[in-house]
Backbone as JSON, one array per atom type, in Angstrom:
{
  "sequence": "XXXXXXXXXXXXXXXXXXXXXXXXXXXXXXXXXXXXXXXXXXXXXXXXXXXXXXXXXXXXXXXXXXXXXXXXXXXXXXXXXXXXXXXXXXXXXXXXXXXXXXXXXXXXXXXXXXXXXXXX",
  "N": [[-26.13, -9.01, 20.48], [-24.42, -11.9, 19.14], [-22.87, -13.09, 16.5], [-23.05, -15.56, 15.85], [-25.34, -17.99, 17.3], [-26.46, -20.92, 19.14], [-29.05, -22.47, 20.25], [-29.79, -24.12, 23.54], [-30.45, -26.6, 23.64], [-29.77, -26.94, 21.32], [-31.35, -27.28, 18.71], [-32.04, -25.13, 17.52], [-30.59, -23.01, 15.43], [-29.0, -19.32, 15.43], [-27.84, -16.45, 13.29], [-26.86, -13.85, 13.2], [-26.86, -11.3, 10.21], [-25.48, -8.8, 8.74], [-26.42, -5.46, 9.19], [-28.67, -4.09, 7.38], [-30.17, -1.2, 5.75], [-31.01, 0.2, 7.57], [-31.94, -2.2, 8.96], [-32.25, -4.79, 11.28], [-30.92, -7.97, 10.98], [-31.53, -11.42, 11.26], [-30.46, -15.19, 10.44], [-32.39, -17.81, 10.71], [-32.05, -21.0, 12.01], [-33.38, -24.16, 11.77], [-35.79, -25.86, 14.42], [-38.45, -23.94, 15.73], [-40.21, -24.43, 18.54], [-41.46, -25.35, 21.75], [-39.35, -26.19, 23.46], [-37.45, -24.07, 22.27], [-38.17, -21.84, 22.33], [-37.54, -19.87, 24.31], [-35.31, -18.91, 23.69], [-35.46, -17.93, 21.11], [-37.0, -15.86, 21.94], [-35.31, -14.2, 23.4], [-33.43, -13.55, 21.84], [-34.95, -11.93, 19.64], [-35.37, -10.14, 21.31], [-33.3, -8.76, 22.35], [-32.33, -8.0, 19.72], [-34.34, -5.61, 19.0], [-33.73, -3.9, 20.92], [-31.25, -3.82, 20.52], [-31.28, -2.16, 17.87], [-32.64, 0.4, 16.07], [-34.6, 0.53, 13.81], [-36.3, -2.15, 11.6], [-37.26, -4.94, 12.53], [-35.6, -7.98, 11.09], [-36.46, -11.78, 10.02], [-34.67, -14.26, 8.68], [-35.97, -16.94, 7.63], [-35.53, -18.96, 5.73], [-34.03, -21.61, 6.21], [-35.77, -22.49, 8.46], [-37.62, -24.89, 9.8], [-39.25, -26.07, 11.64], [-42.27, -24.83, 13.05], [-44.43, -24.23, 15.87], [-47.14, -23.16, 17.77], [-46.43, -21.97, 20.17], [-44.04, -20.66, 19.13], [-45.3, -19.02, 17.06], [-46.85, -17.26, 18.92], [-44.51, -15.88, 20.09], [-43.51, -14.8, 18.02], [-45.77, -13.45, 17.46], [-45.79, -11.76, 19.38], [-43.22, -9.92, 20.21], [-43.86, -8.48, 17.31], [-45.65, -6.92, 17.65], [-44.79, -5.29, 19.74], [-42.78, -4.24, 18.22], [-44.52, -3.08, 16.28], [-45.71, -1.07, 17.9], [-43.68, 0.9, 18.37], [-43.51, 1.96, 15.78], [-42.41, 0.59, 14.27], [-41.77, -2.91, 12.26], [-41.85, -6.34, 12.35], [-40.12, -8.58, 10.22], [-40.47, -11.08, 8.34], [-38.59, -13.57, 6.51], [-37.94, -14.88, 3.42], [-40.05, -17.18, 4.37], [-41.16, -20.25, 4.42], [-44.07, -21.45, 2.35], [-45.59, -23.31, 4.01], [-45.76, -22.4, 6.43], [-46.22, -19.83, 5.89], [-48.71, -20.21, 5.63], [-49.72, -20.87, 8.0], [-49.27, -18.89, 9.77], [-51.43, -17.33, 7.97], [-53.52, -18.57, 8.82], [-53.69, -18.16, 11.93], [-53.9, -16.01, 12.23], [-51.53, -14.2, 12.75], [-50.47, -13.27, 10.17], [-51.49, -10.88, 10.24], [-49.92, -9.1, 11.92], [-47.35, -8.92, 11.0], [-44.46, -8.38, 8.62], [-44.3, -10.18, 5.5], [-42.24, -11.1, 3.52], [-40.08, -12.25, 0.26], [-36.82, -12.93, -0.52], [-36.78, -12.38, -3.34], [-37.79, -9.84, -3.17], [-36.23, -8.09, -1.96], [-34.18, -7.8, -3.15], [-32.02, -5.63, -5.3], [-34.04, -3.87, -8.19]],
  "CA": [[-26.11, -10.41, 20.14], [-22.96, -12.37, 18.64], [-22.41, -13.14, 15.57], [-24.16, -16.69, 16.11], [-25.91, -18.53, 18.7], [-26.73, -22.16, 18.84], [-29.82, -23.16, 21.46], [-29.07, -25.14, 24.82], [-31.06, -27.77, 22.76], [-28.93, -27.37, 19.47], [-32.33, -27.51, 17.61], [-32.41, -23.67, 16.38], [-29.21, -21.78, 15.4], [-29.3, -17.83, 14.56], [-26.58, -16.04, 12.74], [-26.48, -12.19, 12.74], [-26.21, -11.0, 9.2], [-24.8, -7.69, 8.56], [-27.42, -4.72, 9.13], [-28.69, -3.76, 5.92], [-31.06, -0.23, 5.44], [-31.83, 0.2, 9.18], [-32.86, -3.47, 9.39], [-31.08, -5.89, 11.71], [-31.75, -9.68, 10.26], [-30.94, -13.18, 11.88], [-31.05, -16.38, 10.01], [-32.86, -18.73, 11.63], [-32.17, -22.53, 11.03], [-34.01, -25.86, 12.42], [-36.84, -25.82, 14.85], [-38.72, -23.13, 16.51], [-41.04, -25.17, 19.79], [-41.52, -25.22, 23.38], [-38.12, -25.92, 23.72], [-36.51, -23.37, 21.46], [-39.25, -20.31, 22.28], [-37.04, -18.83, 25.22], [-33.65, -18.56, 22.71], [-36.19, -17.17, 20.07], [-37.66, -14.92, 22.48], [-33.98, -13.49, 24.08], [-32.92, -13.23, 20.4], [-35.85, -10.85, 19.15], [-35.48, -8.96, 22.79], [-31.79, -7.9, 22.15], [-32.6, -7.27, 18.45], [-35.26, -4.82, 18.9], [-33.25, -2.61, 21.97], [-29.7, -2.98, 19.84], [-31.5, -1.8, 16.75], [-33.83, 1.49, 16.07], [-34.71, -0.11, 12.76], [-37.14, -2.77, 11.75], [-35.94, -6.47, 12.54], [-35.74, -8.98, 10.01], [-35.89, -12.78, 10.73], [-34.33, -14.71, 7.28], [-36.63, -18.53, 7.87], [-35.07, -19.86, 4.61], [-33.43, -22.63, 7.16], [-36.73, -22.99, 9.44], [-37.76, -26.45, 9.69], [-40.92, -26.26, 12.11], [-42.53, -23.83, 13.82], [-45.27, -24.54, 16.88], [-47.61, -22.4, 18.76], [-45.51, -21.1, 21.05], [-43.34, -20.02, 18.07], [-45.96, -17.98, 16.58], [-46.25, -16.39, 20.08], [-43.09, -14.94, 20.26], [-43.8, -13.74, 16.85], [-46.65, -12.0, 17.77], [-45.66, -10.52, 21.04], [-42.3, -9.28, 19.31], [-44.18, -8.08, 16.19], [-46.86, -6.63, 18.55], [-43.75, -4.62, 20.39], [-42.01, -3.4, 17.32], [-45.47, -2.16, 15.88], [-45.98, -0.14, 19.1], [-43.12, 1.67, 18.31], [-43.19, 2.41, 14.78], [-41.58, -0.16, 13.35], [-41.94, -3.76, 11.96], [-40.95, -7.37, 12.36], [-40.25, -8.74, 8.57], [-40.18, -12.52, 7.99], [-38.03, -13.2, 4.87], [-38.13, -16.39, 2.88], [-40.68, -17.89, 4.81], [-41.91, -21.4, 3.21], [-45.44, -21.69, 2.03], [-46.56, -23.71, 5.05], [-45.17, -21.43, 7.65], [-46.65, -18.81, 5.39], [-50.2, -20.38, 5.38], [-49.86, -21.25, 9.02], [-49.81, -17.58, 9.85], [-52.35, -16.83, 7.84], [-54.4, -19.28, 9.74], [-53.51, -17.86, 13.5], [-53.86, -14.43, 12.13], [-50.45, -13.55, 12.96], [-50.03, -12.61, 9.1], [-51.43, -9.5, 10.04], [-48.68, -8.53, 12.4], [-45.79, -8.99, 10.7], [-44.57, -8.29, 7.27], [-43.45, -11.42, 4.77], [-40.4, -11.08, 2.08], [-39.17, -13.25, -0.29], [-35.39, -12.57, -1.37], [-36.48, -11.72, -4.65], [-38.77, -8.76, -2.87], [-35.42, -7.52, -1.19], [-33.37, -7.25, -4.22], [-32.54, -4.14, -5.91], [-34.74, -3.97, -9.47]],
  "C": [[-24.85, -10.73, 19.36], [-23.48, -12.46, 17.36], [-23.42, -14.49, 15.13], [-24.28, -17.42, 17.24], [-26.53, -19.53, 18.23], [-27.78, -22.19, 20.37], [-29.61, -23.93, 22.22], [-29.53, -26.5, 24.02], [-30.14, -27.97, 21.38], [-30.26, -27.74, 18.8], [-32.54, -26.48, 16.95], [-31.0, -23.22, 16.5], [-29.49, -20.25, 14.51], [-27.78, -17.46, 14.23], [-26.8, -14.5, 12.13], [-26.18, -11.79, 11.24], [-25.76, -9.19, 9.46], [-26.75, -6.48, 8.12], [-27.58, -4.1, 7.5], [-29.99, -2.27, 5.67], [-32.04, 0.35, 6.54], [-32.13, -1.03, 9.38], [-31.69, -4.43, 9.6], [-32.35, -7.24, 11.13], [-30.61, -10.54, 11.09], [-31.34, -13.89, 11.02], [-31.68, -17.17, 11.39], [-33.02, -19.93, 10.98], [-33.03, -23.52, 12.51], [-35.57, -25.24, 13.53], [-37.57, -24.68, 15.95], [-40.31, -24.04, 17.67], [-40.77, -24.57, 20.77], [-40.09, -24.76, 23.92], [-37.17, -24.71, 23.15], [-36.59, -22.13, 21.91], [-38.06, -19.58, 23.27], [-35.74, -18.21, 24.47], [-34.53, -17.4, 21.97], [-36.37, -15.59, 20.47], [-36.25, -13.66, 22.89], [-33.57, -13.17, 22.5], [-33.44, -11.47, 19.83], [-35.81, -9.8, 20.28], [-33.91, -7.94, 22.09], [-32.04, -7.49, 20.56], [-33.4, -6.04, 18.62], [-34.78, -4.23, 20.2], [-32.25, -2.48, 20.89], [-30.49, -2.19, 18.63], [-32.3, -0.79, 16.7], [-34.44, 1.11, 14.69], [-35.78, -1.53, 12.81], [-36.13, -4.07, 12.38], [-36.44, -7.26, 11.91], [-35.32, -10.93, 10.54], [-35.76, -13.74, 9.12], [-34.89, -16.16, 7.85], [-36.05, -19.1, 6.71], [-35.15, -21.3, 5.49], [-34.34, -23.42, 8.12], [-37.81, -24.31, 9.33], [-39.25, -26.88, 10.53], [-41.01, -25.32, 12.89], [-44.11, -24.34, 14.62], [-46.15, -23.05, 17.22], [-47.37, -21.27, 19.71], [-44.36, -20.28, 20.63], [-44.02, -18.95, 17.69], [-46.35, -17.07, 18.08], [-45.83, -15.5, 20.06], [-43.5, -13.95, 19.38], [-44.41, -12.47, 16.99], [-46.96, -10.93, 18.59], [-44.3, -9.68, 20.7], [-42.7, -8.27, 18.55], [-45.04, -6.95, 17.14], [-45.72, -4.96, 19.46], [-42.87, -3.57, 19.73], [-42.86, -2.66, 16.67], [-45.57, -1.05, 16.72], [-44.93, 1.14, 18.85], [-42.51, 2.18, 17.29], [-42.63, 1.33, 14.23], [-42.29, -1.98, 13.36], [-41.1, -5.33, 12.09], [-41.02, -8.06, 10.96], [-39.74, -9.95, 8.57], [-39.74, -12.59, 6.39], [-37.78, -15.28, 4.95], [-38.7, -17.25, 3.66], [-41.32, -18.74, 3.99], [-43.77, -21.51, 3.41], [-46.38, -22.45, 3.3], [-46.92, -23.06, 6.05], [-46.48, -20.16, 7.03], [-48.5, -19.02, 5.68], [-50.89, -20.92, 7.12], [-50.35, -19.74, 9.92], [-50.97, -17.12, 9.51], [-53.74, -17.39, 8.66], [-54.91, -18.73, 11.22], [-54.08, -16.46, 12.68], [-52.98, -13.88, 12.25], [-49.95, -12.47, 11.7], [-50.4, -11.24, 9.23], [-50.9, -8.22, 10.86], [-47.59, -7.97, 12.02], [-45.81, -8.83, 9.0], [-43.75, -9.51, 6.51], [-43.17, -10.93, 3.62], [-40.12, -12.18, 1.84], [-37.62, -12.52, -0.45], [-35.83, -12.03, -1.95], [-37.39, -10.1, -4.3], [-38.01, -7.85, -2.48], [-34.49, -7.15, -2.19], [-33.52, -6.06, -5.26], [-32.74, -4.52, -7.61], [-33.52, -3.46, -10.59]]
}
């Protein structure tokens, strides 16, 4: 994956950060929907072959997330469990956070704040 990638829609943009402890991370800004899910989905695909490491998705930036969002999530998360490893949502906001817990997805995936990632 590049460096960053903007959706045919321009409603989600990701941005590669720099691998950090085995764990590749993307930001992810603006809307994850119907429209967005196939970027989302090609995103988390090439993350989880380039990487042997967990994959990290930084939501600080994430603005709405749908159905078909949590999906991905959980067929991703679902993919990286299978093979030892984890998908790790970081700075996910309280709604997002309580939206998960709702679907059940929360018990896929693992959620990080920043301050959970910083060294003590």
């Amino acid at each position: 994956m590049t460096d960053e990638r903007t959706s045919n829609s321009g409603q989600l943009r990701f941005v590669r950060l720099p691998d950090h402890h085995g764990r590749s991370t993307v930001t992810v800004a603006g809307e994850i929907d119907i429209a967005t899910e196939p970027e989302l989905r090609d995103v988390l695909a090439a993350m989880t072959a380039e990487s042997p490491g967990d994959v990290g998705l930084d939501c600080a930036e994430l603005e709405f997330l749908d159905s078909s969002g949590l999906r991905v999530l959980a067929h991703a998360a679902s993919q990286l469990n299978a093979d030892g490893r984890r998908l790790i949502l970081i700075n996910l906001a309280e709604p997002f956070r309580r939206l998960l817990e709702i679907t059940g997805v929360d018990a896929c995936v693992v959620i990080e704040s920043e301050e959970e990632l910083s060294p003590q």
